[in-house]
C-alpha positions in Angstrom: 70.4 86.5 103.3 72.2 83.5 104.5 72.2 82.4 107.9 75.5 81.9 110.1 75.7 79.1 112.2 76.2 79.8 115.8 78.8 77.1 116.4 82.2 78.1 115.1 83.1 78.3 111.7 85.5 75.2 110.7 88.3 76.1 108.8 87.5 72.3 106.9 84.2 73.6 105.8 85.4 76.8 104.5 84.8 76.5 100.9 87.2 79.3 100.1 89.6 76.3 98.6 87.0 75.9 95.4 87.2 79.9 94.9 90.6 79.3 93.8 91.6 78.9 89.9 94.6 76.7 91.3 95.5 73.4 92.4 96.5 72.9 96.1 98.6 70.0 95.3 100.5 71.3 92.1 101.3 74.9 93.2 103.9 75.5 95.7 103.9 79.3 97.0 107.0 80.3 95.6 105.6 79.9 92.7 103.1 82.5 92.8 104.9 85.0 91.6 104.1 83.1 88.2 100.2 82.8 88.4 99.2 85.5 86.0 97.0 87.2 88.2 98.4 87.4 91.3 101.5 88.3 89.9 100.2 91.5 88.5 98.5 92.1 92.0 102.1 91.6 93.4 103.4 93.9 91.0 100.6 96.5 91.3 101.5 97.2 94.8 105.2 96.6 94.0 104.8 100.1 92.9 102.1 101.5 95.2 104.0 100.5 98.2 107.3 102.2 96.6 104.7 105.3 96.1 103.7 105.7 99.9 107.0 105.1 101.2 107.8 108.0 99.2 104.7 109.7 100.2 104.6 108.9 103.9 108.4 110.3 104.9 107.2 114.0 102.2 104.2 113.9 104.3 105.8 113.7 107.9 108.8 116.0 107.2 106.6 118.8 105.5 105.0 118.9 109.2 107.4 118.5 111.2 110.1 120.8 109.6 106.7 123.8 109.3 105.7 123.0 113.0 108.7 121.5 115.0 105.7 119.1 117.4 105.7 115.8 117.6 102.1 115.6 118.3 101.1 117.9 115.2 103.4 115.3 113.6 101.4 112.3 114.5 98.1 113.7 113.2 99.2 112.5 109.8 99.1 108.8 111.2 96.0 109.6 113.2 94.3 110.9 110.0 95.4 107.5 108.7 93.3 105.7 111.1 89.9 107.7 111.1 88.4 106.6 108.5 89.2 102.6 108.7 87.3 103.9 111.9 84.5 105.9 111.0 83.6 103.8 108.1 85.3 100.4 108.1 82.9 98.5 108.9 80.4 99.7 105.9 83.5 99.3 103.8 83.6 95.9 104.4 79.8 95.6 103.6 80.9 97.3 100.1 83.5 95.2 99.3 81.7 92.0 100.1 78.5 93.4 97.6 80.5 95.0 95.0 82.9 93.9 91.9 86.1 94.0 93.8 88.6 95.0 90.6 86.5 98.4 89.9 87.6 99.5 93.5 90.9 98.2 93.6 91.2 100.6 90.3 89.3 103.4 91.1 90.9 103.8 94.5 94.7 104.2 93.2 93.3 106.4 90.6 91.7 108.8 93.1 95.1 108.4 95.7 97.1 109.9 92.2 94.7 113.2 92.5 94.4 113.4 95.9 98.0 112.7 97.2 99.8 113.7 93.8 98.1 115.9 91.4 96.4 118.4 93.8 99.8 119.4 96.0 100.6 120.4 92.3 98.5 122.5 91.5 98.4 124.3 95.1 100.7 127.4 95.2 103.1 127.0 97.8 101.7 130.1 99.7 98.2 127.9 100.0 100.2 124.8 101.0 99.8 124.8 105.2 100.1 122.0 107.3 95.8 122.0 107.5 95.2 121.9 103.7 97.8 118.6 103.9 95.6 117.3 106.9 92.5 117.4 104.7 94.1 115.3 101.9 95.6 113.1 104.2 91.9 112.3 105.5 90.7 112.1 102.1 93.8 109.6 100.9 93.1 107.2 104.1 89.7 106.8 103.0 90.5 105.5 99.6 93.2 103.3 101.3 90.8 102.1 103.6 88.7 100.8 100.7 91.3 99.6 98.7 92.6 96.9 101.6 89.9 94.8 102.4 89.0 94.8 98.9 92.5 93.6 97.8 92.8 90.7 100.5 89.4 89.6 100.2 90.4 88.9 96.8 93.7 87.2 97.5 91.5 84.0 98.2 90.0 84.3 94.5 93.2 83.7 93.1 95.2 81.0 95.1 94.6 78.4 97.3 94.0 77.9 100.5 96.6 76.4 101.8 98.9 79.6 100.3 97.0 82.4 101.9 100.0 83.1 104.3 102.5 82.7 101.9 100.2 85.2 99.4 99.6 87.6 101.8 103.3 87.6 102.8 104.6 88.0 99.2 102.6 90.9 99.6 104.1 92.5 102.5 107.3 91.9 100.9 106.1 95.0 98.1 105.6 97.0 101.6 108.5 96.0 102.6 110.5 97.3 99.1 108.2 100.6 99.6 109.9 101.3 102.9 113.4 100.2 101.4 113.5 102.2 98.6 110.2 104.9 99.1 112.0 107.2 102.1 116.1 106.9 100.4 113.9 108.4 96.9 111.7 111.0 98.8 114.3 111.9 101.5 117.0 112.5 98.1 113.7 114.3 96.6 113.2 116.5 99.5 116.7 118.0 99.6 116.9 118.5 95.8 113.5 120.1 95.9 110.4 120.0 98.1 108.0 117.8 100.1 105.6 119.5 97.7 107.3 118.6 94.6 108.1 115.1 95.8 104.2 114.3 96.2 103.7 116.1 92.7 105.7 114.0 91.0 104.6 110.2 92.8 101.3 110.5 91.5 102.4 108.3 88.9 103.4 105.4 90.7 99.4 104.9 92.1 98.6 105.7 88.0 101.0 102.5 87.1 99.3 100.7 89.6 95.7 101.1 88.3 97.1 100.0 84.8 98.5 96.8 86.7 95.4 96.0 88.2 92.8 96.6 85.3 94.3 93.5 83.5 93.6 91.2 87.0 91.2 88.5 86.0 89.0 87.9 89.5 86.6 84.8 89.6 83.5 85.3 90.3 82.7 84.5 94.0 79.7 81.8 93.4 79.6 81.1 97.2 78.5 84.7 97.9 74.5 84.7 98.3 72.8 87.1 95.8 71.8 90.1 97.9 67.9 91.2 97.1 68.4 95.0 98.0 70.5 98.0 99.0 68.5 99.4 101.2 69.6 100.9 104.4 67.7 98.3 106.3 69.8 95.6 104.4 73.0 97.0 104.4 72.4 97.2 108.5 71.6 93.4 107.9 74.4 92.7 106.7 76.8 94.5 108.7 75.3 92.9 111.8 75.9 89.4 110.1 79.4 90.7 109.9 79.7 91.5 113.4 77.9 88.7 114.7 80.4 86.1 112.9 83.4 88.3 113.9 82.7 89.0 117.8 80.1 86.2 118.7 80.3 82.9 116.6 84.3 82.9 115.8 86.5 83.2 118.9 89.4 82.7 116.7 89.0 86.2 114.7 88.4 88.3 118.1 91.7 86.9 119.4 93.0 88.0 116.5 91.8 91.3 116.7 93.1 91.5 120.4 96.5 90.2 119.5 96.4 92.8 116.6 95.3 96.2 118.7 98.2 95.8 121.5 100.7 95.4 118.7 99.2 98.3 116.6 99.3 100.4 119.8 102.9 100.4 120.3 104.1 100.0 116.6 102.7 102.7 114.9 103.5 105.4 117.3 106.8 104.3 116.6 106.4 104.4 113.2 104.8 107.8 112.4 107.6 109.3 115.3 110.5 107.6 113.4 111.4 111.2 112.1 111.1 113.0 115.2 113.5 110.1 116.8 116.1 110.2 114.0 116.0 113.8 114.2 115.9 114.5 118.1 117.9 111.9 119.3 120.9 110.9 116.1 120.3 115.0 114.9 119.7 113.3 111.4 118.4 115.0 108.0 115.6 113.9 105.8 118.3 111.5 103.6 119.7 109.1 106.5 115.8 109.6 108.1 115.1 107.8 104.7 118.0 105.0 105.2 116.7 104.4 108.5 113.0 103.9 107.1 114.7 101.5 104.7 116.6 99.5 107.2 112.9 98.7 108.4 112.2 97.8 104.8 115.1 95.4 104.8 114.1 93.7 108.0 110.4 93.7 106.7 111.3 91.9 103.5 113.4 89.2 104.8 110.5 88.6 107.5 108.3 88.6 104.6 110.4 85.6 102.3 111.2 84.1 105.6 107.5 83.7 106.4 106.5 81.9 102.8 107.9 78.6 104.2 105.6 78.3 107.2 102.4 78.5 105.3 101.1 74.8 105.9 101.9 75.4 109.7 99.2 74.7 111.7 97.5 77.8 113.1 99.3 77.1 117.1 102.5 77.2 115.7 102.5 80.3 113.0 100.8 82.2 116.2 104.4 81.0 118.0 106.1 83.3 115.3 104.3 86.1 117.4 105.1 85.7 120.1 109.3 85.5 119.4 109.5 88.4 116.7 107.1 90.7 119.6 109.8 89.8 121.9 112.8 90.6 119.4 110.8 93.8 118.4 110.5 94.9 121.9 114.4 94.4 122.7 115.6 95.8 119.6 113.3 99.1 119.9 115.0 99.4 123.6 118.4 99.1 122.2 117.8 102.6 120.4 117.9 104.1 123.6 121.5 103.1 124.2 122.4 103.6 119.9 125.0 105.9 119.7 125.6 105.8 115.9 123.9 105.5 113.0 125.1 101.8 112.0 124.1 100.8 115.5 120.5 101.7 114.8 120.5 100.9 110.9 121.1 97.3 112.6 118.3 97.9 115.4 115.8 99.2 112.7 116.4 96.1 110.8 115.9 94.1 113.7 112.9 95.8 114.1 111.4 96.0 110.7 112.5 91.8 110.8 110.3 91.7 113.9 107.0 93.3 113.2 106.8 92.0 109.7 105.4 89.1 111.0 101.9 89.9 112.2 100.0 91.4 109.5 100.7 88.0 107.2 100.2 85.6 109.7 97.0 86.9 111.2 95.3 88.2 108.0 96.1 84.7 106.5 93.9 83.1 109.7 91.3 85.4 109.1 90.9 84.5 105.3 91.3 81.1 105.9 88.5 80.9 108.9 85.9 83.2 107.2 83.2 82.6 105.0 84.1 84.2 101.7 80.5 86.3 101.2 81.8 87.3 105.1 85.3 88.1 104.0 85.3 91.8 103.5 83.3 92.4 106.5 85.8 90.5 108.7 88.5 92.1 107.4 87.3 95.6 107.9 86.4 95.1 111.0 89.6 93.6 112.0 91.2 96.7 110.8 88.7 98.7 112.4 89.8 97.1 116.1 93.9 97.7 114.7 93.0 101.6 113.9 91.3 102.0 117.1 94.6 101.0 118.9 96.4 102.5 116.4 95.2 106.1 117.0 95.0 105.4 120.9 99.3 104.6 120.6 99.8 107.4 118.4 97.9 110.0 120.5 99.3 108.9 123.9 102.9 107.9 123.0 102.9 111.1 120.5 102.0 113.5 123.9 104.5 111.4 126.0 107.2 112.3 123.5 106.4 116.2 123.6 106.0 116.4 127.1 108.5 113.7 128.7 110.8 112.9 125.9 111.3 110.2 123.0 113.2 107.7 125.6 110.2 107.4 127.8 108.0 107.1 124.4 110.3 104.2 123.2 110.8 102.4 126.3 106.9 102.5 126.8 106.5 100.8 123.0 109.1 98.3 123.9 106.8 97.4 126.9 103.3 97.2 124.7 105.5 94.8 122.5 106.2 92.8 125.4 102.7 92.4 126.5 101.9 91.9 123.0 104.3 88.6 123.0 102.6 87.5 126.7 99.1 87.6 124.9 100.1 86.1 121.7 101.5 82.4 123.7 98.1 82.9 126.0 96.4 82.8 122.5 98.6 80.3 120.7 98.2 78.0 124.0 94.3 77.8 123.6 94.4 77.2 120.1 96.6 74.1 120.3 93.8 72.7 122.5 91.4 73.3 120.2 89.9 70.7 117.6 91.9 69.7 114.8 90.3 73.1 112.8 92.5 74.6 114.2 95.6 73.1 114.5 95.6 71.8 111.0 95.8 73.1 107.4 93.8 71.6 104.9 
């Protein structure tokens, strides 16, 4: 097993530039979309992403039309973040041993049965708010696979100096899955069921398998040939994972700091979109689903927007943070005044604009500072730290809802937002005094 260093790892060193099949100097990132390989990634998750936009608004108003709680509605997101939990950082140990395309596969291939073909063949009489729970556990834990696995392959396939701009072309596919995932299932759900609606996506995780079996993925050469899989090496190696990520690279554990505040307040509001749209603009599953889109809208343009500052240095794409936080946190207060729907399609916008910027611009740090036989590791137990906060914002901002009210729930998000942007400058600060590492790209 190789040995980590226990000075910081330099982002000059990283040898994840000679993993890529690409040229630094001849490809600019908006050409990505016409590298062979990444572009059937991009379009893989094109049609994922449309799938679970469909899936996530069936899923929430299927328990919160049966139960009328906010907080029974919240266990869906909470269920999303258990496993990421439980076994995140193992996955990441997985992913870093294993042939990354069989589980990018085989993941969307088990989400079609659990999430799609199951709910149709379950009568409706059998089809309670518990049995969803159960497949809703069972669907996180592929997705929980299927993540680190996919962006610790992003760095097989382009350059170095593109990461942000790859992992931002593929937020924009999340960002068409909110767009046009909730108007289809919230149009499906009137016409017919959130049953039916689930029946019937299992296709779009079945189109993205086919995508994704034609991706060729290099061969990571840099990754030390492991001599076992024994338990006593897999514990090896998930303590070399969490030595690099909490000990030896200060950058990564600000990320994951930075990450947890703004997963805290976020995804509460996500997962209690319905339950605002409903209780406080007395809306119905379709505009619920052009609300969830106006996110998508304000996530996509974050998401092109963000492809232009991938050679930024690191000081200066943490900057971004800090402003869209603050945006976020104003525009999410401004509900509480929204007395119309085209005031808070605007606001959502605003909002989706706003929080699109994290996930790219961190998870593009964290690829470009880890070692790529540490990659999957890193990454899962960055979203280990993001889940943790993540279920903490959901639980306590879903009970504040039920008991005090969705304005106190969204005025308290607005304020984790605004921390959020306080930490990120404190971050971006320290960084800019750091060696050049870290203030310049490659």
């Amino acid at each position: 097993m190789s040995k980590i260093s226990t000075q910081p790892f330099s982002v000059h060193s990283t040898p994840l530039n000679r993993l890529s099949t690409h040229s630094h100097a001849s490809t600019k990132p908006r050409s990505l979309l016409f590298q062979r390989d990444f572009s059937l990634i991009w379009w893989s998750q094109c049609i994922a992403q449309i799938g679970d936009g469909v899936t996530k608004l069936a899923l929430l108003w299927f328990v919160y039309a049966v139960t009328g709680s906010p907080l029974k509605t919240t266990v869906i997101g909470i269920l999303q973040t258990v496993p990421p939990i439980l076994f995140g950082p193992l996955i990441g140990v997985a992913v870093d041993r294993l042939p990354k395309k069989p589980i990018l596969v085989g993941t969307d291939l088990f989400r079609a049965i659990i999430i799609g073909i199951i709910p149709c063949m379950v009568t409706t009489e059998y089809f309670t708010v518990e049995s969803l729970y159960i497949l809703v556990f069972f669907n996180a834990i592929a997705t929980s696979l299927f993540g680190p696995a996919l962006f610790s392959s992003v760095p097989l396939v382009v350059a170095r100096s593109e990461l942000t701009a790859a992992d931002a072309l593929l937020q924009s596919t999340m960002s068409l899955g909110v767009i046009f995932g909730p108007i289809l299932s919230g149009l499906g759900i009137a016409a017919l069921s959130s049953q039916e609606v689930l029946c019937m996506n299992a296709i779009t995780y079945v189109a993205s398998a086919v995508c994704l079996m034609f991706v060729h993925l290099p061969k990571n050469s840099a990754v030390p040939q492991k001599t076992g899989h024994s338990p006593a090496s897999t514990i090896q190696d998930l303590m070399e994972g969490i030595r690099f990520t909490f000990f030896n690279q200060p950058m990564i554990l600000l990320l994951i700091i930075t990450a947890g505040l703004y997963s805290f307040g976020i995804s509460a509001f996500n997962t209690l979109l319905p339950v605002f749209g409903r209780e406080m603009l007395n809306l119905g599953p379709v505009e619920v689903g052009y609300l969830t889109s106006a996110l998508g809208v304000g996530l996509l343009i974050s998401s092109v927007s963000l492809i232009w500052i991938t050679t930024w240095p690191m000081w200066r794409r943490i900057n971004i943070l800090v402003i869209t936080s603050i945006m976020t946190a104003l525009a999410i207060w401004g509900l509480l005044w929204a007395d119309s729907v085209w005031l808070a399609l605007v606001l959502l916008c605003l909002i989706g604009a706003g929080s699109g910027a994290l996930t790219p611009i961190e998870w593009g740090i964290v690829q470009e500072v880890s070692p790529p036989h540490l990659i999957g590791r890193v990454l899962a137990l960055y979203g280990t730290g993001a889940m943790l906060a993540a279920i903490a914002g959901m639980s306590s901002l879903g009970w504040i809802s039920e008991q005090f009210g969705e304005e106190i729930s969204l005025a308290g998000t607005g304020f984790t937002l605004l921390v959020t942007a306080f930490v990120a400058r404190s971050f971006s600060r320290w960084a800019q005094r750091q060696p050049t590492n870290y203030s310049e790209p490659n």
